[in-house]
C-alpha positions in Angstrom: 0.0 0.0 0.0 1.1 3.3 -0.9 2.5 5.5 1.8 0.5 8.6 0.9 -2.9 8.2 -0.1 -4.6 11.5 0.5 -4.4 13.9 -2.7 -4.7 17.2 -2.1 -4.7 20.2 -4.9 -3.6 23.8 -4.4 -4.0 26.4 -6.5 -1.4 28.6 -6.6 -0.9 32.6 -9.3 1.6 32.2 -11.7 3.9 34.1 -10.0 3.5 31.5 -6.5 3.9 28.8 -8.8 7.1 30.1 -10.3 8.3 30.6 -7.0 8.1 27.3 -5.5 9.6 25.9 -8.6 12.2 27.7 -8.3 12.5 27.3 -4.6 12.4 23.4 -4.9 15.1 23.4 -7.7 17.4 25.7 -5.2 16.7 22.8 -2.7 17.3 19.8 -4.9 13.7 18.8 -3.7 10.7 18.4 -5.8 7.7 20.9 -5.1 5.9 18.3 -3.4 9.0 17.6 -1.1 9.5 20.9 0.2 6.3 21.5 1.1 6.1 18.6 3.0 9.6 19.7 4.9 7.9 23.4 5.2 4.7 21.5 7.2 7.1 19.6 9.2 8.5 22.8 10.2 11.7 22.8 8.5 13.4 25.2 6.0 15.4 23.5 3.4 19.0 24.4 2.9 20.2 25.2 -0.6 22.1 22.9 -2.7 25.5 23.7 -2.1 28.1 24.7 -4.9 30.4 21.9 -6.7 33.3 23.6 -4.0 31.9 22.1 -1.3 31.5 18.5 -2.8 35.4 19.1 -3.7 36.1 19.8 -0.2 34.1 17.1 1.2 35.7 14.5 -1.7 38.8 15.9 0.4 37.7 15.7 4.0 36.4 12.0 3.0 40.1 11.2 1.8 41.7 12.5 4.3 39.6 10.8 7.0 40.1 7.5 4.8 44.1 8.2 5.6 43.7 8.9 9.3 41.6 5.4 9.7 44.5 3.4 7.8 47.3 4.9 9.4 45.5 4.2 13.1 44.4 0.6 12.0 48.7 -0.2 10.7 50.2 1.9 14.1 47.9 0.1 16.2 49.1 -3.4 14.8 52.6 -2.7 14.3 52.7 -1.1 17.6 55.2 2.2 16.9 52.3 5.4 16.9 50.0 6.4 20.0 47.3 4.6 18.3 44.7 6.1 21.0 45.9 9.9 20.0 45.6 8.9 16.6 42.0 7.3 16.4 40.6 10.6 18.8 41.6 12.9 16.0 40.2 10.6 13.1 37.3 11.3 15.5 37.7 14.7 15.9 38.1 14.8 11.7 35.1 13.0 11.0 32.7 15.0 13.7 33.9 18.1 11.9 33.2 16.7 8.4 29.4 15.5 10.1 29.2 19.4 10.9 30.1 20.7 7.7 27.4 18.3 6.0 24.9 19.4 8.4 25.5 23.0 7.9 25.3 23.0 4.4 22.8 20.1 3.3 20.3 18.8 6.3 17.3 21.3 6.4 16.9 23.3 9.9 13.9 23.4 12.3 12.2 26.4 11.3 11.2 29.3 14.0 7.8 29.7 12.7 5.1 30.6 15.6 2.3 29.2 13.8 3.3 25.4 14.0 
């Protein structure tokens, strides 16, 4: 069984309707998806530019280096292995901010909820 079953229909100017396209294409979201995050009470983010993909294709990497030189100092025994795996966490918490900052919507402030 389908997940939603209860169509609705909203008529909206021209002007309203070129909006919320517009809106939902900033977004990466179809219309239909924002305004399900908007009655959920969240504002969508924008889609970030190709930069920050670079930088997280980088962050990944990086992260990917930290984990293989903890996982080889720990079994050859010659690196503080404990220092090493706190700041592959400390790398990959700031790489969960940065995604969170630029693509998971926020909780919107809106009175009327």
């Amino acid at each position: 069984m389908r997940k939603r079953n209860v169509d609705k229909h909203i008529w909206f100017s021209k002007a309203e309707a070129q909006d919320l396209q517009k809106k939902a294409k900033r977004a990466c979201l179809s219309e239909a998806g924002l305004i399900r995050l908007l009655i959920k009470g969240y504002e969508p983010k924008e889609k970030p530019d190709d930069r920050f993909y670079d930088v997280m294709r980088e962050l990944s990497a990086i992260g990917n280096n930290i984990n293989q030189l903890a996982a080889k100092a720990n079994t050859l025994g010659f690196i503080d292995a404990p220092q090493l795996k706190r700041e592959a966490e400390k790398w990959n918490k700031f790489q969960s901010e940065i995604e969170r900052h630029y693509l998971r919507p926020d909780k919107s402030e809106m009175k009327w909820q």
